[in-house]
PDB file as gemmi writes it, atoms N, CA and C in Angstrom:
CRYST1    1.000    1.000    1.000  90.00  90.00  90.00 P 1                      
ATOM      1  N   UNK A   1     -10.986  14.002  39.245  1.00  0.00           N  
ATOM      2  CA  UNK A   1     -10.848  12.783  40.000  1.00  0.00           C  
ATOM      3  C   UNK A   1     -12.156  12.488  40.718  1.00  0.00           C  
ATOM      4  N   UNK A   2     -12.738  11.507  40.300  1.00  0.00           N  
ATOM      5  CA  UNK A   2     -13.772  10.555  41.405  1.00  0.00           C  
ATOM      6  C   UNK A   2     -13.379  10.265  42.850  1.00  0.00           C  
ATOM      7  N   UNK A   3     -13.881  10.787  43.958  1.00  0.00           N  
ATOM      8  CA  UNK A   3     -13.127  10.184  45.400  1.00  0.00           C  
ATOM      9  C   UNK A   3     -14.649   9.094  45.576  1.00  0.00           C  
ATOM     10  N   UNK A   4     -14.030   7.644  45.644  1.00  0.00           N  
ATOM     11  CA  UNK A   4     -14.863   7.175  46.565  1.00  0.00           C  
ATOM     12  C   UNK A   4     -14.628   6.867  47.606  1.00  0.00           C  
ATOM     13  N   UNK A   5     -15.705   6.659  48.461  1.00  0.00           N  
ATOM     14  CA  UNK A   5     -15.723   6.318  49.850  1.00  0.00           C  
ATOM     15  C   UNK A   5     -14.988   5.285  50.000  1.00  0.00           C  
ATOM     16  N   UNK A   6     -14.059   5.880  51.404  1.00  0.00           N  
ATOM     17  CA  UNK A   6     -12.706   4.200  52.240  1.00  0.00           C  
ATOM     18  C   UNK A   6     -13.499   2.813  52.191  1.00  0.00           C  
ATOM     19  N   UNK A   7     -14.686   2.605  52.360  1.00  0.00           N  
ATOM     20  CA  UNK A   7     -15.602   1.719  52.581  1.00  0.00           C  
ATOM     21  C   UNK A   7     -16.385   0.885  51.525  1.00  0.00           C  
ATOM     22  N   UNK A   8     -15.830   1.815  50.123  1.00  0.00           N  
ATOM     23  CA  UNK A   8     -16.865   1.330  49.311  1.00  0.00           C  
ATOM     24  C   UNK A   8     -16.228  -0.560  48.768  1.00  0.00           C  
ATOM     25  N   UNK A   9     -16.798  -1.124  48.605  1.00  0.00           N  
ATOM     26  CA  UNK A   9     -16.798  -2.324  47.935  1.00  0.00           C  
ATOM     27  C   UNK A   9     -16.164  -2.710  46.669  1.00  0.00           C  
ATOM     28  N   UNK A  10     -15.614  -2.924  45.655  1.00  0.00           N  
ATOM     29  CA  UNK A  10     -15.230  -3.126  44.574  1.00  0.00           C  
ATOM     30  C   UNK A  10     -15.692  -4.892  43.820  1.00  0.00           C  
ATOM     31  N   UNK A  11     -16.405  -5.084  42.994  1.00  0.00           N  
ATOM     32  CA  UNK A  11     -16.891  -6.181  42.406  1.00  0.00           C  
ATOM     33  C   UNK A  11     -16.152  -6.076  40.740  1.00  0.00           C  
ATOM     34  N   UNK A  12     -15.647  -7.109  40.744  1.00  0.00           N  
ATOM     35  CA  UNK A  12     -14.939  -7.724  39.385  1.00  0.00           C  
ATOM     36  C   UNK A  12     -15.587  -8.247  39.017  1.00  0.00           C  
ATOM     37  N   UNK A  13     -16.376  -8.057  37.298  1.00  0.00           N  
ATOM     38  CA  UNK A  13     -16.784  -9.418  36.977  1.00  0.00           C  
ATOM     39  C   UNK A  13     -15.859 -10.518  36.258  1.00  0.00           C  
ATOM     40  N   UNK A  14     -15.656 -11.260  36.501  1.00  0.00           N  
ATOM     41  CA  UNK A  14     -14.911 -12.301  35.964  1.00  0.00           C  
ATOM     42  C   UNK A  14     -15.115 -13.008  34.594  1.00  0.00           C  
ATOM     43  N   UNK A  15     -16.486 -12.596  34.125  1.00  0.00           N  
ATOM     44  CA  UNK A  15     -16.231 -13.326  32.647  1.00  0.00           C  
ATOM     45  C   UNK A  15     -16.459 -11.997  31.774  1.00  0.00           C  
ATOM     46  N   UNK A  16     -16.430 -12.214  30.466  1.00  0.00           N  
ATOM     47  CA  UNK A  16     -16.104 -11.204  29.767  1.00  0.00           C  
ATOM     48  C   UNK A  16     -17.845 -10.553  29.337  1.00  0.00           C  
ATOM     49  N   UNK A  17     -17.548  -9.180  28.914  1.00  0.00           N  
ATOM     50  CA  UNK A  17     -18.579  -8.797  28.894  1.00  0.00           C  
ATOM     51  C   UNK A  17     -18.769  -7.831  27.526  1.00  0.00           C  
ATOM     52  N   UNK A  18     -19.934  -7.510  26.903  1.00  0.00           N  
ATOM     53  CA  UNK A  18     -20.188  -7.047  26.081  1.00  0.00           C  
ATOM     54  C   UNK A  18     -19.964  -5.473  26.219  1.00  0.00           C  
ATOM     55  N   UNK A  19     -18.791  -5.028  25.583  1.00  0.00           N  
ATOM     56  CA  UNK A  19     -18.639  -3.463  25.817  1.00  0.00           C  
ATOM     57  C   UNK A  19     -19.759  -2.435  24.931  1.00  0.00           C  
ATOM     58  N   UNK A  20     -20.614  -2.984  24.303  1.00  0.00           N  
ATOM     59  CA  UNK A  20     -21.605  -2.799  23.828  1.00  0.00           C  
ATOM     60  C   UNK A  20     -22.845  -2.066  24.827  1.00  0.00           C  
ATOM     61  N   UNK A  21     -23.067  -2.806  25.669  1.00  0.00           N  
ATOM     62  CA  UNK A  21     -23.792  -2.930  26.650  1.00  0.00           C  
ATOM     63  C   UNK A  21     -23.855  -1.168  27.845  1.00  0.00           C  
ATOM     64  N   UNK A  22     -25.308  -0.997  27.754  1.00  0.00           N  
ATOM     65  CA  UNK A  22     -25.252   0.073  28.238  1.00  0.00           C  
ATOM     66  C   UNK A  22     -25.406   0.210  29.678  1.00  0.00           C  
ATOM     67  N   UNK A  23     -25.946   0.939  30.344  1.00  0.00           N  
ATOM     68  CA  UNK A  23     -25.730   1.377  31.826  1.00  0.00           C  
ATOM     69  C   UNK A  23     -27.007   0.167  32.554  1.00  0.00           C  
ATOM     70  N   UNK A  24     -28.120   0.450  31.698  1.00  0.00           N  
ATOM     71  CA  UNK A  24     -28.996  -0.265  32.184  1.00  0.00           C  
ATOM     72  C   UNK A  24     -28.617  -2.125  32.273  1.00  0.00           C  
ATOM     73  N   UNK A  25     -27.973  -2.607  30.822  1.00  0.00           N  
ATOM     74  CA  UNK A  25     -27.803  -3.986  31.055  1.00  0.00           C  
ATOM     75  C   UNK A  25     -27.007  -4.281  31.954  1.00  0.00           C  
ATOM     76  N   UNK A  26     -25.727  -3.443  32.419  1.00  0.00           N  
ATOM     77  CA  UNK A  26     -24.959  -3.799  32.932  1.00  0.00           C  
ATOM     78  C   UNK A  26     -25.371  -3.992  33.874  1.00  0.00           C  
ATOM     79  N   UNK A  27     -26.505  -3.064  34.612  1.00  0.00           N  
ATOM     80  CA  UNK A  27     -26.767  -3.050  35.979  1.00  0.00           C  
ATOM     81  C   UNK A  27     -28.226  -4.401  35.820  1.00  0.00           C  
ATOM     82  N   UNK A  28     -28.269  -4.554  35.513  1.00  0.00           N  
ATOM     83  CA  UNK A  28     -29.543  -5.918  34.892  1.00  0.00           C  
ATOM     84  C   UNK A  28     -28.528  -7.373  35.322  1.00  0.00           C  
ATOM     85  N   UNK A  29     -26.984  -7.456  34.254  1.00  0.00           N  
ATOM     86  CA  UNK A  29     -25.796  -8.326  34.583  1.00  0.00           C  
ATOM     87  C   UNK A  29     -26.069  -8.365  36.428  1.00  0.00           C  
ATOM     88  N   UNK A  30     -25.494  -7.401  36.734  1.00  0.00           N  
ATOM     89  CA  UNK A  30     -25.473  -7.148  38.343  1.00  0.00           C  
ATOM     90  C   UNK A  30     -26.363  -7.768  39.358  1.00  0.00           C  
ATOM     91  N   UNK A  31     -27.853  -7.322  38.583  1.00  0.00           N  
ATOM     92  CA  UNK A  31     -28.503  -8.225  39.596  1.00  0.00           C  
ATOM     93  C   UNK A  31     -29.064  -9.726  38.862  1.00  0.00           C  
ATOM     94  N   UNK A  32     -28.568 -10.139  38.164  1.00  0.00           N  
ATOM     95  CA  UNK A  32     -28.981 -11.640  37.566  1.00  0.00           C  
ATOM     96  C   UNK A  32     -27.288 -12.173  38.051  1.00  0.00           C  
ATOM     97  N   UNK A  33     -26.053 -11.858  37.358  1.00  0.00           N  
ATOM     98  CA  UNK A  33     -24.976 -12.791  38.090  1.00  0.00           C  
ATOM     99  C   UNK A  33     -25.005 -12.483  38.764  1.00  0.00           C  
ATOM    100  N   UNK A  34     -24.675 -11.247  39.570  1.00  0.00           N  
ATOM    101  CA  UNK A  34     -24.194 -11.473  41.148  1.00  0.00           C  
ATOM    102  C   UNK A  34     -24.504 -11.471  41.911  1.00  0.00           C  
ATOM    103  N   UNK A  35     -26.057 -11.068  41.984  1.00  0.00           N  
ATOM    104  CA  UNK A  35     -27.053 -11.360  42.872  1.00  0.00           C  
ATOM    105  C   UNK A  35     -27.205  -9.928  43.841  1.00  0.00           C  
ATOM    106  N   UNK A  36     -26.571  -9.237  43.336  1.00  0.00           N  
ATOM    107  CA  UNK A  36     -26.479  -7.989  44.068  1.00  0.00           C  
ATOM    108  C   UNK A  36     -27.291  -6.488  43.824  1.00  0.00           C  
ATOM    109  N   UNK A  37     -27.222  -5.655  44.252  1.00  0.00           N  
ATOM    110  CA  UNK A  37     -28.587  -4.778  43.722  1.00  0.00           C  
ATOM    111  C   UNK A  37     -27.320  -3.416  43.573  1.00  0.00           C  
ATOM    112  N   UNK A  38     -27.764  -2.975  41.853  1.00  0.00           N  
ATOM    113  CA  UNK A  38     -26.800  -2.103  41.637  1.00  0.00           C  
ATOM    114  C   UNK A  38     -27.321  -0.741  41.992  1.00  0.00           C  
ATOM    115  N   UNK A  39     -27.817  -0.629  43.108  1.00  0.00           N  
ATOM    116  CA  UNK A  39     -28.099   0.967  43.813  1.00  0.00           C  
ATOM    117  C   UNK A  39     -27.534   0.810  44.932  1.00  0.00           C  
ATOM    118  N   UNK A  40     -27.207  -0.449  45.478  1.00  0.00           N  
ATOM    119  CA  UNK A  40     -26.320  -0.034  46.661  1.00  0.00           C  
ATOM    120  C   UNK A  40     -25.001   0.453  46.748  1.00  0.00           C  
ATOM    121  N   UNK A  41     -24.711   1.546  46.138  1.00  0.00           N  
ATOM    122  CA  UNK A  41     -23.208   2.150  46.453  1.00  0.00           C  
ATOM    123  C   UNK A  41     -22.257   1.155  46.132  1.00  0.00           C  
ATOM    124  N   UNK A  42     -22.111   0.109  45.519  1.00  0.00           N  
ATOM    125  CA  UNK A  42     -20.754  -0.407  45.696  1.00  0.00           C  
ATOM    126  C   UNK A  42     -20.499  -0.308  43.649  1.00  0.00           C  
ATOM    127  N   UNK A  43     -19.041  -0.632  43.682  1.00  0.00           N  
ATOM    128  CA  UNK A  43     -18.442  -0.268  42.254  1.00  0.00           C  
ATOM    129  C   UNK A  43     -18.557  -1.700  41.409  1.00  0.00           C  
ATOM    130  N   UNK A  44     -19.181  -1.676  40.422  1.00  0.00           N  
ATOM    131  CA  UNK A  44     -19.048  -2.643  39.818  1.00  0.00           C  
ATOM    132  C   UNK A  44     -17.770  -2.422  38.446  1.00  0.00           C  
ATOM    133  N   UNK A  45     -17.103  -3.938  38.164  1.00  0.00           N  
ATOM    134  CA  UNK A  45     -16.101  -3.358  36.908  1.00  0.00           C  
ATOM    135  C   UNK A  45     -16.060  -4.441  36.259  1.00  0.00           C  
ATOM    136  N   UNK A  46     -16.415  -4.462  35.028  1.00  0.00           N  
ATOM    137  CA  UNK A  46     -16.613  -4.860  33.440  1.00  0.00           C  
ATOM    138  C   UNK A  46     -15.196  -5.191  32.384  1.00  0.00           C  
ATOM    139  N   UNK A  47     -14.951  -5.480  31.860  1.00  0.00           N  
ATOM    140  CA  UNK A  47     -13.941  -6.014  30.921  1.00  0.00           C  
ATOM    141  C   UNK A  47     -14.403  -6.510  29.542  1.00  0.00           C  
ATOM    142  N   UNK A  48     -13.720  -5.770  28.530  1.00  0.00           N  
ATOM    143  CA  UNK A  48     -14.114  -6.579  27.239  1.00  0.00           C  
ATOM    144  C   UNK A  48     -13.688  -7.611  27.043  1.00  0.00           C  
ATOM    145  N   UNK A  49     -13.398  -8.244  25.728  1.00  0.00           N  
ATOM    146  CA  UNK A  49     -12.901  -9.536  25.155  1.00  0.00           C  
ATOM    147  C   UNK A  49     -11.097  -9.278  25.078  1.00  0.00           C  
ATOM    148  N   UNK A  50     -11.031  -8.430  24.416  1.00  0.00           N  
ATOM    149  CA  UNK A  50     -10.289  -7.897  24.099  1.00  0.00           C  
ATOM    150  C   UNK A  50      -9.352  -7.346  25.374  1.00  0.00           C  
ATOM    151  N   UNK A  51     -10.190  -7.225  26.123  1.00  0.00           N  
ATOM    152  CA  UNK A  51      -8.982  -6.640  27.704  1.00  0.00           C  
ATOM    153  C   UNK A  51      -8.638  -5.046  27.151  1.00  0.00           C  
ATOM    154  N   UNK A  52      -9.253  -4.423  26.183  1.00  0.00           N  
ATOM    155  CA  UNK A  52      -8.760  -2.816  26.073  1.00  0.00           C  
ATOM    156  C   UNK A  52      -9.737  -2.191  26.544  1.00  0.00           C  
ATOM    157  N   UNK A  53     -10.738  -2.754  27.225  1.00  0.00           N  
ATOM    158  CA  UNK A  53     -11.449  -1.288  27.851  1.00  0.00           C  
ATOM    159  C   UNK A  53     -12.453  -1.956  29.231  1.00  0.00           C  
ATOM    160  N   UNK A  54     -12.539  -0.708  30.066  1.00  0.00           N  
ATOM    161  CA  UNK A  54     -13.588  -1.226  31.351  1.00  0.00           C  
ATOM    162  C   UNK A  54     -14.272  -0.355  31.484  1.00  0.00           C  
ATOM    163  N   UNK A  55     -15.512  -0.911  32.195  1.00  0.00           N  
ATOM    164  CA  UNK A  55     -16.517   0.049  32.424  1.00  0.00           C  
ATOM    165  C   UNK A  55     -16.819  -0.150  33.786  1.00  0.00           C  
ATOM    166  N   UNK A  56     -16.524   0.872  34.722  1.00  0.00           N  
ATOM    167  CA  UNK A  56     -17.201   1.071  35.855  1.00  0.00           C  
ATOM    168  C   UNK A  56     -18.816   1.348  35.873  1.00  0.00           C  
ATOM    169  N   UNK A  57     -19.600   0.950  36.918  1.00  0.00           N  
ATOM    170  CA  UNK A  57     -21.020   1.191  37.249  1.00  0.00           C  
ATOM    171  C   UNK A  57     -20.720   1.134  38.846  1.00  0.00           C  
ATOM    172  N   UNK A  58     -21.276   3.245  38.978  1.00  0.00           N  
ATOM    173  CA  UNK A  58     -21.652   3.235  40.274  1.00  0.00           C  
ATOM    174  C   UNK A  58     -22.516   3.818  40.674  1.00  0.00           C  
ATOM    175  N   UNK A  59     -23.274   3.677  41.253  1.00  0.00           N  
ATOM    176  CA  UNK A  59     -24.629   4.490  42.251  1.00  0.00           C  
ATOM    177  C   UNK A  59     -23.865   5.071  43.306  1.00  0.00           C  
ATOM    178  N   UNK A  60     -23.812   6.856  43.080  1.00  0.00           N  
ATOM    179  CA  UNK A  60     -23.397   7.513  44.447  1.00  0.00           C  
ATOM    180  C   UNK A  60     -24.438   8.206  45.153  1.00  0.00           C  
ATOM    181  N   UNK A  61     -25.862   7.246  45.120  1.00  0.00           N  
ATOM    182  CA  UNK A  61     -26.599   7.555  45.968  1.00  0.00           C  
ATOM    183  C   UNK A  61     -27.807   9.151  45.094  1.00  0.00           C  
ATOM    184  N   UNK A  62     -27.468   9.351  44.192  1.00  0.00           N  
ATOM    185  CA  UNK A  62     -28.125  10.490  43.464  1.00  0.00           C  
ATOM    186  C   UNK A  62     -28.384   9.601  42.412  1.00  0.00           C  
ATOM    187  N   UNK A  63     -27.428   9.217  41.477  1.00  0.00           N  
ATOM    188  CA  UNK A  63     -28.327   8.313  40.092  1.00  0.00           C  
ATOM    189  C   UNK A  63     -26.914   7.242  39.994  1.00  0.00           C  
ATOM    190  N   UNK A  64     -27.517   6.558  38.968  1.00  0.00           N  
ATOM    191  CA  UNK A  64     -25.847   5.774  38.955  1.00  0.00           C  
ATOM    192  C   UNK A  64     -24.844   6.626  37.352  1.00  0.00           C  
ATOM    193  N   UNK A  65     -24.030   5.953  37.696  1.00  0.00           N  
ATOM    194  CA  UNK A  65     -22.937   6.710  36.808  1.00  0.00           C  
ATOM    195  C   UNK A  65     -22.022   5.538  36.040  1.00  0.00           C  
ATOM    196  N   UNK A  66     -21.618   5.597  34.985  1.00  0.00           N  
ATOM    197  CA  UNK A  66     -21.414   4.408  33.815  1.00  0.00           C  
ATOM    198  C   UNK A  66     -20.022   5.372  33.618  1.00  0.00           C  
ATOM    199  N   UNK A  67     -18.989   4.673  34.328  1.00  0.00           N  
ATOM    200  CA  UNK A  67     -17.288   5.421  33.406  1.00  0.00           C  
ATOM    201  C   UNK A  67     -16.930   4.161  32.886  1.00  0.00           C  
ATOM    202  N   UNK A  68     -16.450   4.922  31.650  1.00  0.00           N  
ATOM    203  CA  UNK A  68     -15.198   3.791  30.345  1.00  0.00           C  
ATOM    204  C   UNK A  68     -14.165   4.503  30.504  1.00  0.00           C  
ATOM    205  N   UNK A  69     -13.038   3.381  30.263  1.00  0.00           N  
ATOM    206  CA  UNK A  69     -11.730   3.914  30.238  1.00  0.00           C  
ATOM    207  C   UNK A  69     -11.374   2.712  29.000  1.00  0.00           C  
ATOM    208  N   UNK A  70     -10.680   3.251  27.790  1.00  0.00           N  
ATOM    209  CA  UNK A  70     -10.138   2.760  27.151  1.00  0.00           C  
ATOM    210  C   UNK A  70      -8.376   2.303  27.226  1.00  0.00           C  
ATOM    211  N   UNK A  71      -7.952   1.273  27.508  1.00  0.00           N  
ATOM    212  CA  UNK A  71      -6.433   1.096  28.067  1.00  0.00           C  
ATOM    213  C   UNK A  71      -5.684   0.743  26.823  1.00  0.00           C  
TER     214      UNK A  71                                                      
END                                                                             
């Protein structure tokens, strides 16, 4: 189990995204849509076309970390 912090943030992206796409684009997505900088600790979460899989992107402050979960 991952514990994150009570505090941490959670960001949805809302349009669909290329499950293709590796740690680096995603975090590239991050700071071109949302304007946000993907080393600050907060969770970003991804969605295919398809709605069967997500990809978390998080920076816990050591490097960032890229989880898939296939649903």
């Amino acid at each position: 189990m991952i514990a994150f912090s009570a505090g941490t943030r959670v960001w949805i992206a809302g349009a669909v995204t290329d499950m293709r796409c590796g740690m680096n684009s995603l975090a590239l997505k991050v700071q071109q849509g949302l304007g946000r900088d993907p080393h600050g600790g907060e969770i970003f979460c991804f969605r295919g076309r398809k709605a069967d899989m997500v990809k978390l992107l998080w920076f816990d402050g050591v490097g960032v970390s890229l989880y898939a979960k296939r649903l």
